[in-house]
N, CA, C and O atoms as a Maestro MAE file, in Angstrom:
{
 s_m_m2io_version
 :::
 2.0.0
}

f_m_ct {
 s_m_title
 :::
 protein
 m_atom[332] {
  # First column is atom index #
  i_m_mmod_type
  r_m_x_coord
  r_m_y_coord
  r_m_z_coord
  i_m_residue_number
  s_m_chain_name
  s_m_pdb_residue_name
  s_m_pdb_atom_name
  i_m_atomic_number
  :::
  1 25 -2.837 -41.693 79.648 1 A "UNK " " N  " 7
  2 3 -1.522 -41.358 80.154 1 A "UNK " " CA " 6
  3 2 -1.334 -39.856 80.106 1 A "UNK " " C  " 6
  4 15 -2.185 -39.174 79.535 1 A "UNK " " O  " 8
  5 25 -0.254 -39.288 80.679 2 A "UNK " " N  " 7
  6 3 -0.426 -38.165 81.024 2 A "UNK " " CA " 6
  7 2 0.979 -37.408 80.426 2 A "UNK " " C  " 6
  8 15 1.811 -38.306 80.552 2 A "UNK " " O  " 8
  9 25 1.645 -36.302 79.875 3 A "UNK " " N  " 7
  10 3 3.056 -36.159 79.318 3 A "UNK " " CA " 6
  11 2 3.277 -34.809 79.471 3 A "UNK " " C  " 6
  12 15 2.441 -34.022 79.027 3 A "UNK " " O  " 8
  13 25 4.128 -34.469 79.949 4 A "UNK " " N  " 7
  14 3 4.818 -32.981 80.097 4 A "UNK " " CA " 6
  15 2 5.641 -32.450 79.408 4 A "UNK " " C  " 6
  16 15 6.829 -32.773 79.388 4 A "UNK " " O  " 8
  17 25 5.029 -31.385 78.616 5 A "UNK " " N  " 7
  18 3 5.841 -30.407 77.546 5 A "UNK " " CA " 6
  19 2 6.536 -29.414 78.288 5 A "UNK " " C  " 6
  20 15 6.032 -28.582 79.043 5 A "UNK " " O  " 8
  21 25 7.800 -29.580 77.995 6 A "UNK " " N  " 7
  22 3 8.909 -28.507 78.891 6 A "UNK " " CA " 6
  23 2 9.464 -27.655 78.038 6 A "UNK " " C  " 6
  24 15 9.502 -27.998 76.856 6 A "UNK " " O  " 8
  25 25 10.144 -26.068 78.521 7 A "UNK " " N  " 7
  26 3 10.563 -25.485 78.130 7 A "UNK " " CA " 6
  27 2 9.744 -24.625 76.937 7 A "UNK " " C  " 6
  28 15 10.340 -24.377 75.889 7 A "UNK " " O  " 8
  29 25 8.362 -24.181 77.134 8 A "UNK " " N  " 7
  30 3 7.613 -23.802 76.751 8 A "UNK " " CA " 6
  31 2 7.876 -22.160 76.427 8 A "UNK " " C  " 6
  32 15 8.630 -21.488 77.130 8 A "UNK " " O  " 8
  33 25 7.236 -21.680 75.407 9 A "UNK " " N  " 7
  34 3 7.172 -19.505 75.503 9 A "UNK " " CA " 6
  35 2 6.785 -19.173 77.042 9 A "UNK " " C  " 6
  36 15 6.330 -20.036 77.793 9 A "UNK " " O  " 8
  37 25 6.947 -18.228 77.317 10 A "UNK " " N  " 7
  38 3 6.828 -17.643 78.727 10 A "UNK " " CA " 6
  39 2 5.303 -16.959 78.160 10 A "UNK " " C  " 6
  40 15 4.565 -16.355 78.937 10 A "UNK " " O  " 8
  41 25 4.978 -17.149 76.753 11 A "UNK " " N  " 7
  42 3 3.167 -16.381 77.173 11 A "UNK " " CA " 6
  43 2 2.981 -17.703 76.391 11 A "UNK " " C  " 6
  44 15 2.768 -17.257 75.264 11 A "UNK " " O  " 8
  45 25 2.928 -19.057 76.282 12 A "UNK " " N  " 7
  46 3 2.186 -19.998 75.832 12 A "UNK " " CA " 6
  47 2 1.051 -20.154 77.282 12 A "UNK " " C  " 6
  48 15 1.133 -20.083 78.508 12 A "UNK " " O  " 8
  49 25 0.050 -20.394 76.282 13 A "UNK " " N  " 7
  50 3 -1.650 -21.084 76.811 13 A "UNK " " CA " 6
  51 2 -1.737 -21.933 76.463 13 A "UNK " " C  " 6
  52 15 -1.207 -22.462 75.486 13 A "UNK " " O  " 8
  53 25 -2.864 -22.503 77.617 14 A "UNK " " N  " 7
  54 3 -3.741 -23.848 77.562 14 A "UNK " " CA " 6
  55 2 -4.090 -23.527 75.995 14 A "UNK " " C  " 6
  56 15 -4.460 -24.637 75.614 14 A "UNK " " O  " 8
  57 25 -4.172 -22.794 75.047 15 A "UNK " " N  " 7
  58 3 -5.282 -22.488 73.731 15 A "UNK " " CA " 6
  59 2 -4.088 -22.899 72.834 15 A "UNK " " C  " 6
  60 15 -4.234 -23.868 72.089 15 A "UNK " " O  " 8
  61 25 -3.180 -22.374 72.854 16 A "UNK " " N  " 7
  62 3 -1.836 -22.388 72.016 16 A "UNK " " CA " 6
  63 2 -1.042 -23.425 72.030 16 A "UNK " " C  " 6
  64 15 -0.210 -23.482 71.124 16 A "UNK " " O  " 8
  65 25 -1.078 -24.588 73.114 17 A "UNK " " N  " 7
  66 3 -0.839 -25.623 73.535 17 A "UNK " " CA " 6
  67 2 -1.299 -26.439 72.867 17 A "UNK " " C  " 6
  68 15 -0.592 -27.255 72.276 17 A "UNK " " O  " 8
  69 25 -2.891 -26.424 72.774 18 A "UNK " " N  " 7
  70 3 -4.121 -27.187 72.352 18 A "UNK " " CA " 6
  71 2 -3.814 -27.094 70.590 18 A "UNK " " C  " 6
  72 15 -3.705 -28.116 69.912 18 A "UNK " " O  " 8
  73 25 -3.687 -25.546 69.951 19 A "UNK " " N  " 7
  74 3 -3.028 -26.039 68.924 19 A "UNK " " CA " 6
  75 2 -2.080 -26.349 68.140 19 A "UNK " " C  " 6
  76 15 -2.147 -26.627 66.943 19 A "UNK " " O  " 8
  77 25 -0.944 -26.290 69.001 20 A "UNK " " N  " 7
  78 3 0.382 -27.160 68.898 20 A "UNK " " CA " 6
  79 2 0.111 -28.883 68.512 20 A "UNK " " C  " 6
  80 15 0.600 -29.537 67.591 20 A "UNK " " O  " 8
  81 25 -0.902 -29.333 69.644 21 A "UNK " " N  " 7
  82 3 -1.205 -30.656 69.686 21 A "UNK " " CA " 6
  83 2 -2.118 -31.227 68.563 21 A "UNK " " C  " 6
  84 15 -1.865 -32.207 67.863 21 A "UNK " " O  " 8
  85 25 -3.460 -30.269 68.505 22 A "UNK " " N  " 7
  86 3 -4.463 -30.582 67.818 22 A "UNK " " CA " 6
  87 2 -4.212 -30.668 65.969 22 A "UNK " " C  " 6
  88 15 -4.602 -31.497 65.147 22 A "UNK " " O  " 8
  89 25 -3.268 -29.223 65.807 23 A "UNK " " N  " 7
  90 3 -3.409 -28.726 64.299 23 A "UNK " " CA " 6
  91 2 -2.119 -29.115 63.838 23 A "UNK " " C  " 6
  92 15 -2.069 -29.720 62.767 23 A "UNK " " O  " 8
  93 25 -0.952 -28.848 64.524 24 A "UNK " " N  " 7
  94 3 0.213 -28.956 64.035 24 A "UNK " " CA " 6
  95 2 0.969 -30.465 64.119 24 A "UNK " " C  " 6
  96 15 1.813 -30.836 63.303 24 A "UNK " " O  " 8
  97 25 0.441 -31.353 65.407 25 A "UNK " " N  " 7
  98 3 0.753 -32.560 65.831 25 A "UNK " " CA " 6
  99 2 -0.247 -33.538 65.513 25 A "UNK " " C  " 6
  100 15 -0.005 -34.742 65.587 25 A "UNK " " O  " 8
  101 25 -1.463 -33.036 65.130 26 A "UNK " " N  " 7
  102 3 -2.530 -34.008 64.558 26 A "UNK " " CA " 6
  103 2 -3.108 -34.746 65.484 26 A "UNK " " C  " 6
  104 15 -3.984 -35.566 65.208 26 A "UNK " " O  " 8
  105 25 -2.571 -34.475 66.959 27 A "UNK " " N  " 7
  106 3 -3.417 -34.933 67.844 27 A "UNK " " CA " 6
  107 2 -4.504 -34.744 68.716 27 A "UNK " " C  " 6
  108 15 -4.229 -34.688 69.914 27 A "UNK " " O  " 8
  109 25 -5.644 -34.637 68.383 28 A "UNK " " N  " 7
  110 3 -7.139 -34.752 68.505 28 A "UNK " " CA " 6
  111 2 -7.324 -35.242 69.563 28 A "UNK " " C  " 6
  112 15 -8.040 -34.675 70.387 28 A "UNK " " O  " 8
  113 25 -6.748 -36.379 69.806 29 A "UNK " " N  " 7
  114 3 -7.356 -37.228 71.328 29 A "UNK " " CA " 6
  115 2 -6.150 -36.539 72.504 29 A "UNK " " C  " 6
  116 15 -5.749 -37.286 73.396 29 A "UNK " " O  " 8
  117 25 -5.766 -35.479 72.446 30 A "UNK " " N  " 7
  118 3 -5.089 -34.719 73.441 30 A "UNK " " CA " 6
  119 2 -5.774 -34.054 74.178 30 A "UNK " " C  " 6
  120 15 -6.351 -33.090 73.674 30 A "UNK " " O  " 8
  121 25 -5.954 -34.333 75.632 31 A "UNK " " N  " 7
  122 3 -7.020 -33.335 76.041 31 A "UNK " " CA " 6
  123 2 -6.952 -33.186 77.567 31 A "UNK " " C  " 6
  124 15 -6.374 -34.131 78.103 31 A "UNK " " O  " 8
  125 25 -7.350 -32.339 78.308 32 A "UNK " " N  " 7
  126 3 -7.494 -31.959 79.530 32 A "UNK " " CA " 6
  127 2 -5.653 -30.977 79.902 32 A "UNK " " C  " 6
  128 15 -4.754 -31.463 80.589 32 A "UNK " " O  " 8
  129 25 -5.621 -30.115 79.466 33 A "UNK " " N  " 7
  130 3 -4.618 -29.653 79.443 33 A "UNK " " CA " 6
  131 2 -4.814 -28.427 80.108 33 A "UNK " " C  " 6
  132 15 -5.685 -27.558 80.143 33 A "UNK " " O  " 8
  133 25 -3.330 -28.717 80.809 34 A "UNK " " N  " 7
  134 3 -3.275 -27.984 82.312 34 A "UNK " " CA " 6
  135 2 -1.545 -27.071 81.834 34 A "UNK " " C  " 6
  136 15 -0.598 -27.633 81.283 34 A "UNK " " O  " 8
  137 25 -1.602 -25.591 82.260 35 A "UNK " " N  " 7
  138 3 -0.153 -25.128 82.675 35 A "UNK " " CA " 6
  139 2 0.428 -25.250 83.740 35 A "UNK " " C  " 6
  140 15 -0.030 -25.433 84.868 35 A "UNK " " O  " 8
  141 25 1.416 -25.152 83.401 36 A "UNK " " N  " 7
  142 3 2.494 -24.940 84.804 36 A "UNK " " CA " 6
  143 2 3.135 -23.908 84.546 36 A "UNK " " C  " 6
  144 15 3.917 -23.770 83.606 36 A "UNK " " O  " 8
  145 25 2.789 -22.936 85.537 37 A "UNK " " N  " 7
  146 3 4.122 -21.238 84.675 37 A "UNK " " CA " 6
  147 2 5.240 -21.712 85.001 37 A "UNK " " C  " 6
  148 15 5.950 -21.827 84.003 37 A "UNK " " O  " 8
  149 25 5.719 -22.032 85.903 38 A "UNK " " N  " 7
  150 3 7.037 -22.512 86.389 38 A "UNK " " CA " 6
  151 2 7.293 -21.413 87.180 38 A "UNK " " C  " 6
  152 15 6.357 -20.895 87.787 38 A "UNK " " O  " 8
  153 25 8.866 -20.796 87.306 39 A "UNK " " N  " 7
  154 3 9.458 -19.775 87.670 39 A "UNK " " CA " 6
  155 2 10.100 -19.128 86.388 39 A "UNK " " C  " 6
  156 15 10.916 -19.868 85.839 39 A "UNK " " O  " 8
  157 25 9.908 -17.939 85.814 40 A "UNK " " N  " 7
  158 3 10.471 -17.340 84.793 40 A "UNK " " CA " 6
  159 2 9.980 -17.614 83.230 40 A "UNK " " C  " 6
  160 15 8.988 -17.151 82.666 40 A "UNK " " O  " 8
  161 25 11.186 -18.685 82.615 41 A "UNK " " N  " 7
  162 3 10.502 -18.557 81.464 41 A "UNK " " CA " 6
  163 2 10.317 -20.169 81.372 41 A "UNK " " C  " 6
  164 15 10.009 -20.839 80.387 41 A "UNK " " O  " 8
  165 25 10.642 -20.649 82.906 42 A "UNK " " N  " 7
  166 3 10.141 -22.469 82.222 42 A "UNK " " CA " 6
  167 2 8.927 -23.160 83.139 42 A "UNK " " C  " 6
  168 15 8.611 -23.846 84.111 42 A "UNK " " O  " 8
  169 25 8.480 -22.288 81.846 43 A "UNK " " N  " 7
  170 3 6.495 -22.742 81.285 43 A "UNK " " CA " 6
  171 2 6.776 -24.252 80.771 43 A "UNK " " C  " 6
  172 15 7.477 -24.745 79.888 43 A "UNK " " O  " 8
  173 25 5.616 -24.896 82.056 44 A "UNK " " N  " 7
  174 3 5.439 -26.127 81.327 44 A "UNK " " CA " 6
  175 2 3.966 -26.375 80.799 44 A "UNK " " C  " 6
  176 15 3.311 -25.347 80.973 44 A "UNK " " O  " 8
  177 25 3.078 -27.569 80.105 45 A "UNK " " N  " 7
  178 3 1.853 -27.998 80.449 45 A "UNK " " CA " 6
  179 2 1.680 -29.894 80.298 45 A "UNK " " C  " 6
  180 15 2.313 -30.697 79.612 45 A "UNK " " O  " 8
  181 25 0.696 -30.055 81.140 46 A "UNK " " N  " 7
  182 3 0.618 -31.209 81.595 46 A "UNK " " CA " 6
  183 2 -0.694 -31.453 80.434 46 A "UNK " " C  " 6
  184 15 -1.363 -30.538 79.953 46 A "UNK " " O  " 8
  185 25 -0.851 -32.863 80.147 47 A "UNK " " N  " 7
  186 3 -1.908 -32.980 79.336 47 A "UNK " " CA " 6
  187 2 -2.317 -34.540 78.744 47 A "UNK " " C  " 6
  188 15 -1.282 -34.968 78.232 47 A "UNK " " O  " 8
  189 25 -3.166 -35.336 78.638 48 A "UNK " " N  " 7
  190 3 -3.686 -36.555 78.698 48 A "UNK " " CA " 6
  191 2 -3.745 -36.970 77.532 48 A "UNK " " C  " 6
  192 15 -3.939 -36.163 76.624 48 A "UNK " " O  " 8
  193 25 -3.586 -38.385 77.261 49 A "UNK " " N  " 7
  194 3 -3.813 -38.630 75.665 49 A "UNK " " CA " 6
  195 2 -4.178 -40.473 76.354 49 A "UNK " " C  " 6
  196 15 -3.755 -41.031 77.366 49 A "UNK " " O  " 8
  197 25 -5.116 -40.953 75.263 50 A "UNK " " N  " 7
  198 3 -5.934 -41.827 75.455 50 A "UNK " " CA " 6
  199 2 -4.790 -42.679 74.498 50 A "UNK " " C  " 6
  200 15 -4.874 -42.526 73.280 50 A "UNK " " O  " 8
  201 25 -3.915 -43.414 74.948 51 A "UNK " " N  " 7
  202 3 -2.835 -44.097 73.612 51 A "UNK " " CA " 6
  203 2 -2.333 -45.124 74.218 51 A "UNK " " C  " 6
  204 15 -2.384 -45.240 75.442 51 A "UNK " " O  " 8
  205 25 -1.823 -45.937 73.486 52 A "UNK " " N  " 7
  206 3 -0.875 -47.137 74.060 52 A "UNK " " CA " 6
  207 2 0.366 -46.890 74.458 52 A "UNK " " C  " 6
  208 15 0.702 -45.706 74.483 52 A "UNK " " O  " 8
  209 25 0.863 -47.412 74.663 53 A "UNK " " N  " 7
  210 3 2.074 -47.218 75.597 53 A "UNK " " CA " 6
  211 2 3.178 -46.613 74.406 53 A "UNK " " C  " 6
  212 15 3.809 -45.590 74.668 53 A "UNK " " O  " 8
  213 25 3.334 -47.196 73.307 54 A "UNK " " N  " 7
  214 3 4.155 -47.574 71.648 54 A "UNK " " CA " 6
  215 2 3.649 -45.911 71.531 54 A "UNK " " C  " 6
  216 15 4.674 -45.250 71.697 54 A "UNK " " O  " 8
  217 25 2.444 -44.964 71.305 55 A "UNK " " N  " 7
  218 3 2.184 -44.297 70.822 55 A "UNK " " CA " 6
  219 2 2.770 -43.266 71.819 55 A "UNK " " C  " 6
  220 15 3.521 -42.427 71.323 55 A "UNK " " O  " 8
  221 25 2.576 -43.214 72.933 56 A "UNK " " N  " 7
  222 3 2.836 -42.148 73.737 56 A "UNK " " CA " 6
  223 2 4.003 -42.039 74.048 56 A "UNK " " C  " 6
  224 15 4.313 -40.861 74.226 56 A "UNK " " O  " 8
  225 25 5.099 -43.006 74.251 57 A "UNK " " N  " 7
  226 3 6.590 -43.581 73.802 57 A "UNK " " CA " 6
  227 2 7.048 -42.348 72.490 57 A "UNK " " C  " 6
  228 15 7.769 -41.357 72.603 57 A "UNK " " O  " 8
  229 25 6.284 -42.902 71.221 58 A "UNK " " N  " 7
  230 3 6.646 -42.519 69.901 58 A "UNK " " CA " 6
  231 2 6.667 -40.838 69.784 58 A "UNK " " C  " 6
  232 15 7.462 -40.124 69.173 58 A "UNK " " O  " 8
  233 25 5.079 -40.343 70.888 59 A "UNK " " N  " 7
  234 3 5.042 -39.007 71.255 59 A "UNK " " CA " 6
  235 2 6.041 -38.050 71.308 59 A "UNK " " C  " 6
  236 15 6.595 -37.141 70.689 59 A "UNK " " O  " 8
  237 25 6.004 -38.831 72.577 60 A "UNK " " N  " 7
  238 3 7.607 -38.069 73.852 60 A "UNK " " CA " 6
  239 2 8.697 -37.923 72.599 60 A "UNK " " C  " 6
  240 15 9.101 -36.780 72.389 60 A "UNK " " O  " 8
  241 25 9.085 -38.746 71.950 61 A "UNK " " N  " 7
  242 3 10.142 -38.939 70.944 61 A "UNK " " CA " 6
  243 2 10.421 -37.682 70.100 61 A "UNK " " C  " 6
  244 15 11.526 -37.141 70.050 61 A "UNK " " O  " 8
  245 25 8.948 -37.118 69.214 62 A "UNK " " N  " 7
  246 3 8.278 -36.488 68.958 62 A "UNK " " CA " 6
  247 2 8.959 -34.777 69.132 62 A "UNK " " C  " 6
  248 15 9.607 -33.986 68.447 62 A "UNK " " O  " 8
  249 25 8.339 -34.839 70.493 63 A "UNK " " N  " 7
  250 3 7.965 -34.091 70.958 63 A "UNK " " CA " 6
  251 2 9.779 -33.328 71.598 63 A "UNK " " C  " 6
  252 15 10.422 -32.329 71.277 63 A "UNK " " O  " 8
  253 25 9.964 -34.264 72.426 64 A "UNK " " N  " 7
  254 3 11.926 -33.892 72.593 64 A "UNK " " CA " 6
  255 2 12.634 -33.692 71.176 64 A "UNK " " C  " 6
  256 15 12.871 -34.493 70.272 64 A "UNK " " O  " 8
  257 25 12.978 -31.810 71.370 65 A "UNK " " N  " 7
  258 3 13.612 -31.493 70.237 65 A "UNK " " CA " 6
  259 2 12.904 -30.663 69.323 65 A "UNK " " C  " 6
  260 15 13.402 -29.921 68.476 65 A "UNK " " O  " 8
  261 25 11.108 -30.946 69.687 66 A "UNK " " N  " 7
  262 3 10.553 -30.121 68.337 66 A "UNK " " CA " 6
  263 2 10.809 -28.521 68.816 66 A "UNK " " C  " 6
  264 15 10.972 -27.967 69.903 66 A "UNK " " O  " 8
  265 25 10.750 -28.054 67.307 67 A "UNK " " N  " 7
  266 3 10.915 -26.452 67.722 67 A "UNK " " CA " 6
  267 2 9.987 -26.196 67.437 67 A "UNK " " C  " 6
  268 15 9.520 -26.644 66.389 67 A "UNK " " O  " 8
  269 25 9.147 -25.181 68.409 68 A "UNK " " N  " 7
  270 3 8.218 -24.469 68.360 68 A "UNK " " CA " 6
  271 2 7.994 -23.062 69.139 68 A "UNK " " C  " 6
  272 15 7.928 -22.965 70.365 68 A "UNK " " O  " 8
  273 25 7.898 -22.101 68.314 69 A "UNK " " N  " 7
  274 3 8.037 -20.560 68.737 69 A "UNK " " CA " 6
  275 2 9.354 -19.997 69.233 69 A "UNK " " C  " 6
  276 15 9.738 -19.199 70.088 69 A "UNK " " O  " 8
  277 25 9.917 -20.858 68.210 70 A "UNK " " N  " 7
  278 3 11.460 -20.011 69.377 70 A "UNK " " CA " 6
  279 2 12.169 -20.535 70.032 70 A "UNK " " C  " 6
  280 15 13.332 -20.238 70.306 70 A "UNK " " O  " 8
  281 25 11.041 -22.077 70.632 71 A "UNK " " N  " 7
  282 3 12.115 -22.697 71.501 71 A "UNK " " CA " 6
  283 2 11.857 -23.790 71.074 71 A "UNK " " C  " 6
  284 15 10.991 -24.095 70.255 71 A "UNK " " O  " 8
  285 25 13.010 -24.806 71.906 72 A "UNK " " N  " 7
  286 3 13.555 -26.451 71.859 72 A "UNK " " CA " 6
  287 2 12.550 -27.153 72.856 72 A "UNK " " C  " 6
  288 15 12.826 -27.015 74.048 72 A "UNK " " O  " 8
  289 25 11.644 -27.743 72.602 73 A "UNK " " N  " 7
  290 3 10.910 -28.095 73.195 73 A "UNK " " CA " 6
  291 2 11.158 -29.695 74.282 73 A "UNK " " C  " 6
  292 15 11.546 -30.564 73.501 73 A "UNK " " O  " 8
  293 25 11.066 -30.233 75.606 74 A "UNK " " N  " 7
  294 3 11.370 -31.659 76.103 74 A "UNK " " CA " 6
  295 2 9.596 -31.923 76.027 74 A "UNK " " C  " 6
  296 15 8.631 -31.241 75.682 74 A "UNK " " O  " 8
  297 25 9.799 -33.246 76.532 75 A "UNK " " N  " 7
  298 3 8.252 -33.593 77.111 75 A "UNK " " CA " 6
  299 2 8.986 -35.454 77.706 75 A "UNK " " C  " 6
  300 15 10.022 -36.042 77.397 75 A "UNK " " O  " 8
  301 25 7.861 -35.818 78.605 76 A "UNK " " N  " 7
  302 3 8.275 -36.752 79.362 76 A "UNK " " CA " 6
  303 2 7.138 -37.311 80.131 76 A "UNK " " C  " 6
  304 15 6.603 -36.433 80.807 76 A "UNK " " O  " 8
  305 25 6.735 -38.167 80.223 77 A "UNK " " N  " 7
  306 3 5.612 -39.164 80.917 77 A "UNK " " CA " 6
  307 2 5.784 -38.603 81.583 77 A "UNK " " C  " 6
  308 15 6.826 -37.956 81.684 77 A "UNK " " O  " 8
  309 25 4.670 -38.573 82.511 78 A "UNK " " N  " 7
  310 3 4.138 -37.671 83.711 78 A "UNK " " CA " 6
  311 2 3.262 -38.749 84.765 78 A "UNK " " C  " 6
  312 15 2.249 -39.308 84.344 78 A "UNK " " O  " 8
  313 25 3.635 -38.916 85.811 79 A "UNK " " N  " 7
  314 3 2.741 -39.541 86.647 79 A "UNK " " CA " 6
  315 2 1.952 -39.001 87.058 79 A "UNK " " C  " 6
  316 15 2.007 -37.892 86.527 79 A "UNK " " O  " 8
  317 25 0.936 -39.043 87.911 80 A "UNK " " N  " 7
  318 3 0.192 -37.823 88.745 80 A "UNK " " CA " 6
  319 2 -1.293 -38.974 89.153 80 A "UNK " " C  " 6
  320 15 -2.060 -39.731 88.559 80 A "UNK " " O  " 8
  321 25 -1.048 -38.509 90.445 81 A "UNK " " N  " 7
  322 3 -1.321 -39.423 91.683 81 A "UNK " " CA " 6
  323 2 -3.659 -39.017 91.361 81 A "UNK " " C  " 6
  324 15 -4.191 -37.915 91.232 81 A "UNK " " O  " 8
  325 25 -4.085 -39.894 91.355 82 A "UNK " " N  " 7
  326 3 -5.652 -39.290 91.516 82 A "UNK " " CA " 6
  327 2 -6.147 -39.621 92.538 82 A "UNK " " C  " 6
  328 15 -5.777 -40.601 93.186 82 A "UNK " " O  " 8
  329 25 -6.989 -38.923 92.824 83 A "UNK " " N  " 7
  330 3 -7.632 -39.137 94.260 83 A "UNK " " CA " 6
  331 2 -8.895 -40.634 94.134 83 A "UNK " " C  " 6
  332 15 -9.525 -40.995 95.128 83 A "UNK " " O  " 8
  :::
 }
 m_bond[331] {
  # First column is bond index #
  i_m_from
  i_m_to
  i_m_order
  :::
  1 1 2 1
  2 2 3 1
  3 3 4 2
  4 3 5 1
  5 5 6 1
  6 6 7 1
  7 7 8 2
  8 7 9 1
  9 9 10 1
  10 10 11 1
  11 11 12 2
  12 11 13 1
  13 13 14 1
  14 14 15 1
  15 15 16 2
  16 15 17 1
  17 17 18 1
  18 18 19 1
  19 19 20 2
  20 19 21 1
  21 21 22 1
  22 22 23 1
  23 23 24 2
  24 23 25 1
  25 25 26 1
  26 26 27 1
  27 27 28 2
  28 27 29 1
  29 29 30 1
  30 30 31 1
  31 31 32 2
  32 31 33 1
  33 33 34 1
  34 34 35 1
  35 35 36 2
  36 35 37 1
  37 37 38 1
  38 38 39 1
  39 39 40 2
  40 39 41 1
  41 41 42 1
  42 42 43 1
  43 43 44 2
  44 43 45 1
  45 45 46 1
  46 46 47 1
  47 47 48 2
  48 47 49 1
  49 49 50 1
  50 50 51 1
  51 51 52 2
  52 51 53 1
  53 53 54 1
  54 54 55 1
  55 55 56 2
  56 55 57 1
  57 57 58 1
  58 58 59 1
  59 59 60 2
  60 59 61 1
  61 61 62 1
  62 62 63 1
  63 63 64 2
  64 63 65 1
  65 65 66 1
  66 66 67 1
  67 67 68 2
  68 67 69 1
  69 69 70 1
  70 70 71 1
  71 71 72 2
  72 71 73 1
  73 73 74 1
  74 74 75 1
  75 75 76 2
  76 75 77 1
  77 77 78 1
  78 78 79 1
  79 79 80 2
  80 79 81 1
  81 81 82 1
  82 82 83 1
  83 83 84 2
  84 83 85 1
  85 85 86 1
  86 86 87 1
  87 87 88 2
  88 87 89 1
  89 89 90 1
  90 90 91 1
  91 91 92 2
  92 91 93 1
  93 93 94 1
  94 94 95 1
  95 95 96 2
  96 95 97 1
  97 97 98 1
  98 98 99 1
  99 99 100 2
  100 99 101 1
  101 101 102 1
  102 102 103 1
  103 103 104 2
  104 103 105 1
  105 105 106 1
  106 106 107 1
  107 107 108 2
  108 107 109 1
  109 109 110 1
  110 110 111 1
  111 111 112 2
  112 111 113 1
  113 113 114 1
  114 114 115 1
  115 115 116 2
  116 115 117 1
  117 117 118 1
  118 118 119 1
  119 119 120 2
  120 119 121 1
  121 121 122 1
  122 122 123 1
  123 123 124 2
  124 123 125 1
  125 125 126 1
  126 126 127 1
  127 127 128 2
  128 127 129 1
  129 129 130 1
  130 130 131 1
  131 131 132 2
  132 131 133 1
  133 133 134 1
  134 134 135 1
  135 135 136 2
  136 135 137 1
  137 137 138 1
  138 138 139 1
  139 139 140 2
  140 139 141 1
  141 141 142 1
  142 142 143 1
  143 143 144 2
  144 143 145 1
  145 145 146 1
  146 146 147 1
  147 147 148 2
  148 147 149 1
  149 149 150 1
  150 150 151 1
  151 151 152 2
  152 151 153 1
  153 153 154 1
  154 154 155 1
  155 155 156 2
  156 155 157 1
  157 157 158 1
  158 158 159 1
  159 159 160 2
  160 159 161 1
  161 161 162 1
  162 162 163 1
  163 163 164 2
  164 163 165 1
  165 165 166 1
  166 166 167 1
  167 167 168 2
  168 167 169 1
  169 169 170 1
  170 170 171 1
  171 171 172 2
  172 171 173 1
  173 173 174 1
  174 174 175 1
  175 175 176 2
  176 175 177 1
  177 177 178 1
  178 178 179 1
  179 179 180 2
  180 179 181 1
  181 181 182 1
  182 182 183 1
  183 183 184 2
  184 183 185 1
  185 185 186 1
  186 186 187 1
  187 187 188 2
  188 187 189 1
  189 189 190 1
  190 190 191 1
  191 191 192 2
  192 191 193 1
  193 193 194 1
  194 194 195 1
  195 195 196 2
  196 195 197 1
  197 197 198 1
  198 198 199 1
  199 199 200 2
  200 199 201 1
  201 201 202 1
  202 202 203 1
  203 203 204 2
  204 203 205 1
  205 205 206 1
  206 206 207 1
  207 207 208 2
  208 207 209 1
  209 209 210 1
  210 210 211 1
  211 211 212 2
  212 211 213 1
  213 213 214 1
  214 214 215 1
  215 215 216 2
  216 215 217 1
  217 217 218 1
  218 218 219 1
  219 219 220 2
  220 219 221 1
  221 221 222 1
  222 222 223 1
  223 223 224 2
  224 223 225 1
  225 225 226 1
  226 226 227 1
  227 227 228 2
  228 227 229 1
  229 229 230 1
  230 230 231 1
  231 231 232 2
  232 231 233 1
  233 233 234 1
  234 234 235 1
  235 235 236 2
  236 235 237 1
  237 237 238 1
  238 238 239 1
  239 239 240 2
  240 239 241 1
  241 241 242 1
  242 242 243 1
  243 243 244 2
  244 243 245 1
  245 245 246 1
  246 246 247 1
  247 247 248 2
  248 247 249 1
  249 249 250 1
  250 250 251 1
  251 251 252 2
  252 251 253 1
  253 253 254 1
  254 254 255 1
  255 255 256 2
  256 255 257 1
  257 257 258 1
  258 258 259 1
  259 259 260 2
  260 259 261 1
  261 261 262 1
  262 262 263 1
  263 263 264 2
  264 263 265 1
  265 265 266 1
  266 266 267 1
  267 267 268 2
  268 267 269 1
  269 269 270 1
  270 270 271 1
  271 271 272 2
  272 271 273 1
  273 273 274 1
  274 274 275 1
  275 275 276 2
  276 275 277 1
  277 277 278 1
  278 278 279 1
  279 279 280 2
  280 279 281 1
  281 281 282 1
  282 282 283 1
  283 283 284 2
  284 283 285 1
  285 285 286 1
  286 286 287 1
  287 287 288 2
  288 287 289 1
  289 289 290 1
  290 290 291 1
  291 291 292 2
  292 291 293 1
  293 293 294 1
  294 294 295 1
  295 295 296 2
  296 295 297 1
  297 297 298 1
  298 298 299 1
  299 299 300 2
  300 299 301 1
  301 301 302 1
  302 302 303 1
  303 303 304 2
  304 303 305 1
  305 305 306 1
  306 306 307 1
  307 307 308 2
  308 307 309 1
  309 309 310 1
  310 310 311 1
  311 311 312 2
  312 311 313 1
  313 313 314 1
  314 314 315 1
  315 315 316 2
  316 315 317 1
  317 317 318 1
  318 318 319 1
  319 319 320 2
  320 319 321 1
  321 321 322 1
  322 322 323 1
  323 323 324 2
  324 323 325 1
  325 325 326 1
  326 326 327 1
  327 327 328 2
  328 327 329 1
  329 329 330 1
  330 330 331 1
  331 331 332 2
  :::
 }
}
């Protein structure tokens, strides 16, 4: 499944992202992570996690509200169409 972290730092990276998820969120099976600059300062990134529905649910939960660097962080299931 796929989940979008919103309202990101205007200099967050794919690297800084990775250890938001990996070191601070403990999530390891997070991976293939993509930015979105947005327009201005709303930086998003898109990014995959191998989980059940309950876990990635529990994520998002998580994830809406955490503070990190300054800011209030959203995130939200993400569809995205594959070829």
């Amino acid at each position: 499944m796929q989940i979008m972290i919103t309202n990101l730092p205007s200099d967050a990276s794919a690297e800084s992202v990775t250890r938001l998820l990996h070191e601070e969120l403990g999530l390891g099976a997070a991976h293939d992570i993509t930015m979105a600059p947005g327009l201005g300062e709303r930086v998003a990134a898109l990014f995959s996690l191998d989980a059940s529905d309950a876990a990635v649910h529990a994520l998002i939960d998580k994830l809406n509200g955490y503070h990190w660097q300054g800011r209030t962080l959203g995130a939200s299931h993400a569809s995205m169409f594959k070829e």
